[in-house]
C-alpha positions as CSV (number, residue, x, y, z in Angstrom):
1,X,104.9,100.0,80.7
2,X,104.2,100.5,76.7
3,X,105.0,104.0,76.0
4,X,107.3,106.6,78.3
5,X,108.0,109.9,76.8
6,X,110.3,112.6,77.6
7,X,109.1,116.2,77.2
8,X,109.9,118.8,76.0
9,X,111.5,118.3,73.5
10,X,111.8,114.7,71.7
11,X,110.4,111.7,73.0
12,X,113.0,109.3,74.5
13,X,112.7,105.9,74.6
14,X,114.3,105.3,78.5
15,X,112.5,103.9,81.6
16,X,114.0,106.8,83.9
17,X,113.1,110.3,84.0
18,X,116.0,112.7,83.1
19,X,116.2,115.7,85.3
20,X,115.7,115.4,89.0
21,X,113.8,118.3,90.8
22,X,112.6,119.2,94.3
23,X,109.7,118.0,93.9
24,X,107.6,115.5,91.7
25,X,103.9,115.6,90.9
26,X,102.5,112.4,90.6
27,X,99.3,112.6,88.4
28,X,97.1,109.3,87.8
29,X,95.1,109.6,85.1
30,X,92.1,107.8,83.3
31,X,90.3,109.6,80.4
32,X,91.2,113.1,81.3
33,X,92.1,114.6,78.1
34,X,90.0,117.4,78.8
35,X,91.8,118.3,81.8
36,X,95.4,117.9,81.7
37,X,96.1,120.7,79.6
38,X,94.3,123.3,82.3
39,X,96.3,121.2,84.8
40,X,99.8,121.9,83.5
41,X,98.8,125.5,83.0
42,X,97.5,126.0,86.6
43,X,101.1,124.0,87.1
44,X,103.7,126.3,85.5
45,X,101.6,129.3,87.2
46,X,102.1,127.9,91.0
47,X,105.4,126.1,91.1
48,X,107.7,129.2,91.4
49,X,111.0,129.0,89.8
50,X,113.2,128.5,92.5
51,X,111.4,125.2,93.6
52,X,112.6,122.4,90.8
53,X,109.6,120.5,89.5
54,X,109.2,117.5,87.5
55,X,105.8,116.0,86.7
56,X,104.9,112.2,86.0
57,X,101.4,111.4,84.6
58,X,100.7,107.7,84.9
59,X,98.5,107.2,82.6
60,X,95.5,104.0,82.1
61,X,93.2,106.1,79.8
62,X,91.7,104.1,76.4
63,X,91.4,108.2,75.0
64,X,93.8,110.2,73.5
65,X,95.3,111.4,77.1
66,X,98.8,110.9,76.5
67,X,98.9,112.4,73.6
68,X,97.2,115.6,74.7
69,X,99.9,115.7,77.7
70,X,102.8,115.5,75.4
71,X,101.4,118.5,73.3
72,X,100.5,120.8,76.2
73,X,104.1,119.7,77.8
74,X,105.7,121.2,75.1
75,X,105.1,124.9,76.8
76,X,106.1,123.9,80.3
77,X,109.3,124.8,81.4
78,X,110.0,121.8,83.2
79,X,110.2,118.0,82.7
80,X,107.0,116.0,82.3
81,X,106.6,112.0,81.8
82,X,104.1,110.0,80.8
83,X,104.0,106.2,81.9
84,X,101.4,104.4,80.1
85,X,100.0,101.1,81.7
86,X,98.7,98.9,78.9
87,X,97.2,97.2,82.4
88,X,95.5,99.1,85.1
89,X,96.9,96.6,87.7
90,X,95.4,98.5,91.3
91,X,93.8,101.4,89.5
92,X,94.4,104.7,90.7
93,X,96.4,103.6,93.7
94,X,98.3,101.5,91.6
95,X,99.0,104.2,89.3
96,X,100.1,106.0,92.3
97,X,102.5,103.6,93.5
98,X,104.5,103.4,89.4
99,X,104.9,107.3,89.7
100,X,106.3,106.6,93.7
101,X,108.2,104.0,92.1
102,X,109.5,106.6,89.1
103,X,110.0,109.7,91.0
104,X,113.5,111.0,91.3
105,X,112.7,114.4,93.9
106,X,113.1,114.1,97.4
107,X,109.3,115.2,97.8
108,X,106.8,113.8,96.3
109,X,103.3,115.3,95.3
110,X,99.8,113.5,94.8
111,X,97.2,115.2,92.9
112,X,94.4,114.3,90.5
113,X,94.4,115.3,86.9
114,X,91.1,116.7,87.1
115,X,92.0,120.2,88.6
116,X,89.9,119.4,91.7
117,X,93.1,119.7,93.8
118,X,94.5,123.7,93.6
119,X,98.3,123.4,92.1
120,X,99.1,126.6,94.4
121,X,98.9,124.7,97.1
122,X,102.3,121.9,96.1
123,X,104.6,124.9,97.4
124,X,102.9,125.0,100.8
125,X,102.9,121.3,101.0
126,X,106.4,120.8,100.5
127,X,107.2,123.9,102.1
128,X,105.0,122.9,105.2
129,X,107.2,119.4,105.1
130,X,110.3,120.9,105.2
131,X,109.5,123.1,108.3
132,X,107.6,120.1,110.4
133,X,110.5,117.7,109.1
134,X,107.6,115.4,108.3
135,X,107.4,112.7,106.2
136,X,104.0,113.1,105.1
137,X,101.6,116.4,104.7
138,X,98.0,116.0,104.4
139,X,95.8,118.3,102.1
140,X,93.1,118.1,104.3
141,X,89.2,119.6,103.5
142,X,88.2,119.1,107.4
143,X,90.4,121.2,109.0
144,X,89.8,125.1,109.5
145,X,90.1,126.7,106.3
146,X,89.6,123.5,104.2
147,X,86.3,123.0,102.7
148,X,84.8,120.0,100.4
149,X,82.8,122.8,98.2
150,X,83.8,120.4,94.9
151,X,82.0,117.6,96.0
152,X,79.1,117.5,93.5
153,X,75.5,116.7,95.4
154,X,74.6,115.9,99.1
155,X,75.1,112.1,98.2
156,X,78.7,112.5,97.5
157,X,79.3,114.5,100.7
158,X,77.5,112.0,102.7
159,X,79.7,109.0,100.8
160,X,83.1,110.9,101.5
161,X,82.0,111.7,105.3
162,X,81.1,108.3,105.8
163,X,84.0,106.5,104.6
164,X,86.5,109.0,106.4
165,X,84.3,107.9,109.6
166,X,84.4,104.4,108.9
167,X,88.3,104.4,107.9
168,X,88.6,106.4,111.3
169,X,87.2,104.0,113.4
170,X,89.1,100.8,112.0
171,X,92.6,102.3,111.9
172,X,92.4,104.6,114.7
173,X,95.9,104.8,115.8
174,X,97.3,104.5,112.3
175,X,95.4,107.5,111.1
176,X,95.8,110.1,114.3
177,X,96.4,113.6,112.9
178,X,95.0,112.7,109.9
179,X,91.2,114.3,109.6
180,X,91.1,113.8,105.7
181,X,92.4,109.8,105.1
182,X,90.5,109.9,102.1
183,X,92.3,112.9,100.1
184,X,94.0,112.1,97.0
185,X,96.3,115.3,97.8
186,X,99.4,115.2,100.2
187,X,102.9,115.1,100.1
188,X,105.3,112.8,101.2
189,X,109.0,112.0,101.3
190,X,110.5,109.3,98.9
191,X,113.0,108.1,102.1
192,X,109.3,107.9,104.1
193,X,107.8,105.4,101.4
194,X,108.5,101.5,100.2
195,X,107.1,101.4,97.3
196,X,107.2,97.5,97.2
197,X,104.8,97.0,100.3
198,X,102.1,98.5,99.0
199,X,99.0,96.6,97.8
200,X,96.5,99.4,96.5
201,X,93.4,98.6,95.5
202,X,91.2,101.5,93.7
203,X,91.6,105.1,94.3
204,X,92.4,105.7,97.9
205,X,96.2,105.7,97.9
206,X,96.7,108.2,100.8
207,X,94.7,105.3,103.5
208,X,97.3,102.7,101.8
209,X,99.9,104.6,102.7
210,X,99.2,106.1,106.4
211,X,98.2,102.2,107.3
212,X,100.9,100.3,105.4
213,X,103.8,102.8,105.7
214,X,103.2,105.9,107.8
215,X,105.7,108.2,108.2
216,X,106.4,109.0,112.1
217,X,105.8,112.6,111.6
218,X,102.6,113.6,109.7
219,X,100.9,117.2,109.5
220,X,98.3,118.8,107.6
221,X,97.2,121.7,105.5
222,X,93.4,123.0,104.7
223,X,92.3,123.2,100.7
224,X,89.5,124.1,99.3
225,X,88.1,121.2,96.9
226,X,87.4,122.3,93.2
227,X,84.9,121.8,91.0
228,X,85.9,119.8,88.4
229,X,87.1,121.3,85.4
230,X,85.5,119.0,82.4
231,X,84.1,115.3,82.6
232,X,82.7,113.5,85.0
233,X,83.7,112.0,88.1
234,X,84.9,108.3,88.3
235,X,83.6,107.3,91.2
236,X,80.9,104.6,91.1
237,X,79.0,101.8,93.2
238,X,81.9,99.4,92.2
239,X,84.4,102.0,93.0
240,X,83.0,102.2,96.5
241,X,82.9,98.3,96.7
242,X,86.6,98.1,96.1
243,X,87.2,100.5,98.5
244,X,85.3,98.2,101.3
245,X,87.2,95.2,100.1
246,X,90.7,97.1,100.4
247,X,89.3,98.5,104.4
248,X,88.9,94.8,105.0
249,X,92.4,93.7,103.5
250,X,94.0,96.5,105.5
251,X,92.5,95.3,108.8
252,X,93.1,91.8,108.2
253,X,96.6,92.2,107.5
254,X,97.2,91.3,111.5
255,X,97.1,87.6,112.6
256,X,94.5,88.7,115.5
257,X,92.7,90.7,113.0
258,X,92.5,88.0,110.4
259,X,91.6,85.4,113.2
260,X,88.6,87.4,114.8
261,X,87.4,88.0,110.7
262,X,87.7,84.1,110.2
263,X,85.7,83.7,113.1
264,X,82.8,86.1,112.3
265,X,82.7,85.2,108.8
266,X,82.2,81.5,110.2
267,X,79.0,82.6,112.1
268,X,77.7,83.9,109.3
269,X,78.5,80.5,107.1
270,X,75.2,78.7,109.9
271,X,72.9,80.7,107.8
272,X,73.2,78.9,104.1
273,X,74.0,76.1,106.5
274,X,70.3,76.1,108.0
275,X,68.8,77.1,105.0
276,X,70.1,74.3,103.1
277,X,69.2,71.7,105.9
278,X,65.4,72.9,106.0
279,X,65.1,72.7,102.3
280,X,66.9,68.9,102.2
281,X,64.8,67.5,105.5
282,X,61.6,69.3,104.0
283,X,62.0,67.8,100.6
284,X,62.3,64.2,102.3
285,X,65.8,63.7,102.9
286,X,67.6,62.4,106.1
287,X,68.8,64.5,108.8
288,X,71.6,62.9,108.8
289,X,73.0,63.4,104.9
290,X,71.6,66.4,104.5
291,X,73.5,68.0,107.6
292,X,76.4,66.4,105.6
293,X,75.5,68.4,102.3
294,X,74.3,71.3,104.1
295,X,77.9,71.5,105.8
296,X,79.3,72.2,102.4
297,X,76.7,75.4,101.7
298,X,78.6,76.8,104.8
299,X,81.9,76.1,103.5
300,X,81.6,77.5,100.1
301,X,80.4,81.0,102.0
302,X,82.6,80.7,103.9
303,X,85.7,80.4,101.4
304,X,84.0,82.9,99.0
305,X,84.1,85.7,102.0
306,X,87.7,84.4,103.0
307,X,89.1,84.7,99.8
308,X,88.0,87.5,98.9
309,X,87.7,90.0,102.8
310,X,90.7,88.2,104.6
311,X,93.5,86.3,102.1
312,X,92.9,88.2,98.8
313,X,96.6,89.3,98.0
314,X,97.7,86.1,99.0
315,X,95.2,84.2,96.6
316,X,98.3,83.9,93.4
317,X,100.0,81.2,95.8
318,X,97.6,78.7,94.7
319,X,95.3,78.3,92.3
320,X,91.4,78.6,93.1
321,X,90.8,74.9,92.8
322,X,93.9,74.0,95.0
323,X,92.9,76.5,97.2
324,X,89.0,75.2,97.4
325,X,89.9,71.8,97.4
326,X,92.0,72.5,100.8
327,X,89.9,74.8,102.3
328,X,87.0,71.9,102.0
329,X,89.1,69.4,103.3
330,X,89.8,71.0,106.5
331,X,86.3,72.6,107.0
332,X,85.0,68.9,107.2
333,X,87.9,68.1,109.0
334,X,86.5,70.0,111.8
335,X,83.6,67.7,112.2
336,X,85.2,64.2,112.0
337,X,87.5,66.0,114.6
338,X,84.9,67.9,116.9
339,X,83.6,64.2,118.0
340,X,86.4,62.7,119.3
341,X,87.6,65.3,120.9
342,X,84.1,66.1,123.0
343,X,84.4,62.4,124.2
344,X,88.5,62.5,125.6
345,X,87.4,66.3,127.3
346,X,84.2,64.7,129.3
347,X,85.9,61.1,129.7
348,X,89.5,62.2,130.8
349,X,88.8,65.1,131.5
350,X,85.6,65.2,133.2
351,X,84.2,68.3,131.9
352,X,80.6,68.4,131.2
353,X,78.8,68.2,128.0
354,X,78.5,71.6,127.2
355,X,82.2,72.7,128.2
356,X,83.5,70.1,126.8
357,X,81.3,70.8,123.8
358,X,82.7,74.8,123.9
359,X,86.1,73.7,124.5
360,X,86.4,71.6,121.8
361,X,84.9,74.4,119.2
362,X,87.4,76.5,120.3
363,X,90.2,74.0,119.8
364,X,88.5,73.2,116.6
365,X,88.6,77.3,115.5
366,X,92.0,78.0,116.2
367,X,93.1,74.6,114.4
368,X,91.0,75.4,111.4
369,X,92.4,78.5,111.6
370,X,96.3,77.9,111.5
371,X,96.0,75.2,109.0
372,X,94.0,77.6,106.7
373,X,96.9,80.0,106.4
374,X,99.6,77.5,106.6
375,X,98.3,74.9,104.3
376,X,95.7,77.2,101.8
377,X,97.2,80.6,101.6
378,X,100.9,80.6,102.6
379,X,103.7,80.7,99.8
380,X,105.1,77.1,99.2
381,X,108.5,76.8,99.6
382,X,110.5,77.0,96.5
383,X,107.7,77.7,94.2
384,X,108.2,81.5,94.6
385,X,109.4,83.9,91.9
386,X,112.5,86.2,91.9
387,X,111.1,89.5,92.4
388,X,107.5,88.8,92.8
389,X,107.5,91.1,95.6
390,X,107.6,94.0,93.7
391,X,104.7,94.9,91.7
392,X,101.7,96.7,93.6
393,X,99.7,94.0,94.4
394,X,102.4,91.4,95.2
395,X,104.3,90.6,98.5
396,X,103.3,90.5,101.9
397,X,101.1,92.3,103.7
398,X,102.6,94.7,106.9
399,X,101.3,93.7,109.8
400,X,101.5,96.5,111.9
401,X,98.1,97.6,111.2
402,X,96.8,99.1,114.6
């Protein structure tokens, strides 16, 4: 953090926020100068009096955002912060997760800073919490009486409705009750939440949380999706590609998971590995070598989509070429072993050709397998930081993903 100021009145040079309240409001921001001052406004009108308030902008903007929030804080009559992050490390969700980290009210509240999420609604949230003792309260737009009216063109409604279907069906016991895993509005206890276990990557926070850390007890409540105030929205193609990359993080977080993912992204890997034999034997080449230099086509696929779908948070154990290097060596590992042990299953034995061919890819898989993560992609022993667990996209993922 660079800059953290205190206001109203004059800024403070401290890494806490002063004044507890009932409830925080956790705003990330990125170039929204030309919201936040509507959003405090709409703020100081909807949190009543008698419900304490404090609100924390995190803050990655390269505009003058903070320094628009620190003017228009100066006529709200409760705390507000503003933690600027010099580096954007997780985006949104990571901004997300310093505000969690910063809060000091037992409830906390998610919301945009563009006004697309109704600030009248934080005293039924918290309010809704309270009387379901939940942990967590969804503001959901597909429930009755919630509608996704804000979403801006039949494109965008089709995007949201297909990734809420898609994160559905992968987590579907992780994300019961919840109809809306991709709001960026809900409300959950700080006792419900470890911040340190979280691993976000771009702007859906809320799926982080229900997958990594759900609460036991989760309910909802309809909203009505605004139209965006000013600016435009920052979603985009490479948005929605981070998003696919964090779904397949979250699912691989589970040893079976991780293993049925290694194996399907191995099928895939015969594909460069064919191509790259035709194009060898056609140009002249031996069957032989070029099956040899083919076999590396597959394995560089192969590591590429296992770096970056199954083992991506625990890539800063090693570095690339380490990592490559070991991957590489075990991949053709596989063949020198495959040989050998096809001849000991049909000569001791006595399996046929074929099962004893099967038998000894499946051996070969799970071997492969276990020696990636224990010899590529788990920490080595004594080479681990003090603390590196604690920033957002360090640690260990949860396993209980189901």
């Amino acid at each position: 953090m660079s800059q953290e100021s205190t206001v109203p009145g004059e800024v403070v040079e401290t890494a806490e926020i002063p004044e507890p309240g009932a409830v925080t409001i956790v705003v990330p921001t990125f170039n929204e100068s030309a919201n936040v001052r509507q959003l405090l406004r709409q703020i100081t009108e909807a949190v009543p009096a008698r419900l304490p308030c404090e609100v924390v902008f995190v803050d990655d903007s390269t505009d003058d955002t903070p320094e628009v929030i620190e003017k228009a804080a100066q006529d709200c009559p409760f705390p507000v912060t503003v933690l600027h992050r010099e580096e954007p490390v997780g985006g949104l969700g990571g901004a997300v997760v310093e505000g969690l980290k910063a809060a000091t009210s037992d409830w906390i509240v998610v919301m945009d800073g563009d006004c697309q999420h109704p600030p009248s609604l934080v005293p039924d949230l918290v309010a809704t919490g309270e009387r379901a003792n939940a942990g967590l309260v969804v503001a959901s737009r597909y429930i009755k009486g919630g509608s996704r009216a804000g979403l801006a063109g039949s494109y965008r409604v089709a995007v949201s409705r297909g990734a809420t279907w898609l994160t559905k069906a992968l987590f579907p016991r992780r994300l019961h009750g919840i109809s809306d895993p991709m709001s960026g509005f809900f409300a959950i206890r700080r006792s419900a939440v470890t911040a340190e276990v979280l691993q976000p990557l771009g702007y859906k926070i809320l799926l982080e949380l229900a997958v990594r850390s759900r609460p036991r007890t989760v309910t909802e409540v309809p909203f009505v999706f605004q139209d965006r105030f000013a600016g435009e929205s920052k979603s985009t193609a490479q948005e929605g590609l981070r998003f696919l990359r964090h779904l397949a993080g979250l699912r691989a977080a589970s040893p079976v998971a991780r293993m049925i993912g290694f194996g399907l992204i191995g099928l895939t890997g015969f594909v460069p590995n064919l191509l790259g034999l035709w194009a060898l034997t056609a140009a002249g080449m031996h069957y032989v070598p070029a099956e040899i230099l083919a076999n590396q086509l597959g394995v560089a696929w192969n590591f590429v989509l296992i770096e970056h779908l199954l083992f991506r948070e625990r890539r800063r154990h090693r570095r690339w070429w380490d990592r490559a290097g070991r991957f590489a060596l075990l991949a053709n590992a596989d063949l020198v072993l495959r040989i050998p042990l096809i001849a000991l299953f049909v000569h001791q034995m006595h399996l046929g050709v074929l099962s004893a061919t099967a038998l000894a890819l499946v051996t070969t898989f799970v071997l492969r397998f276990a020696g990636t993560e224990a010899l590529v992609y788990l920490p080595r022993r004594g080479r681990e930081k003090p603390g590196s667990g604690s920033t957002a996209q360090q640690g260990e993922p949860c396993e209980q993903t189901s």
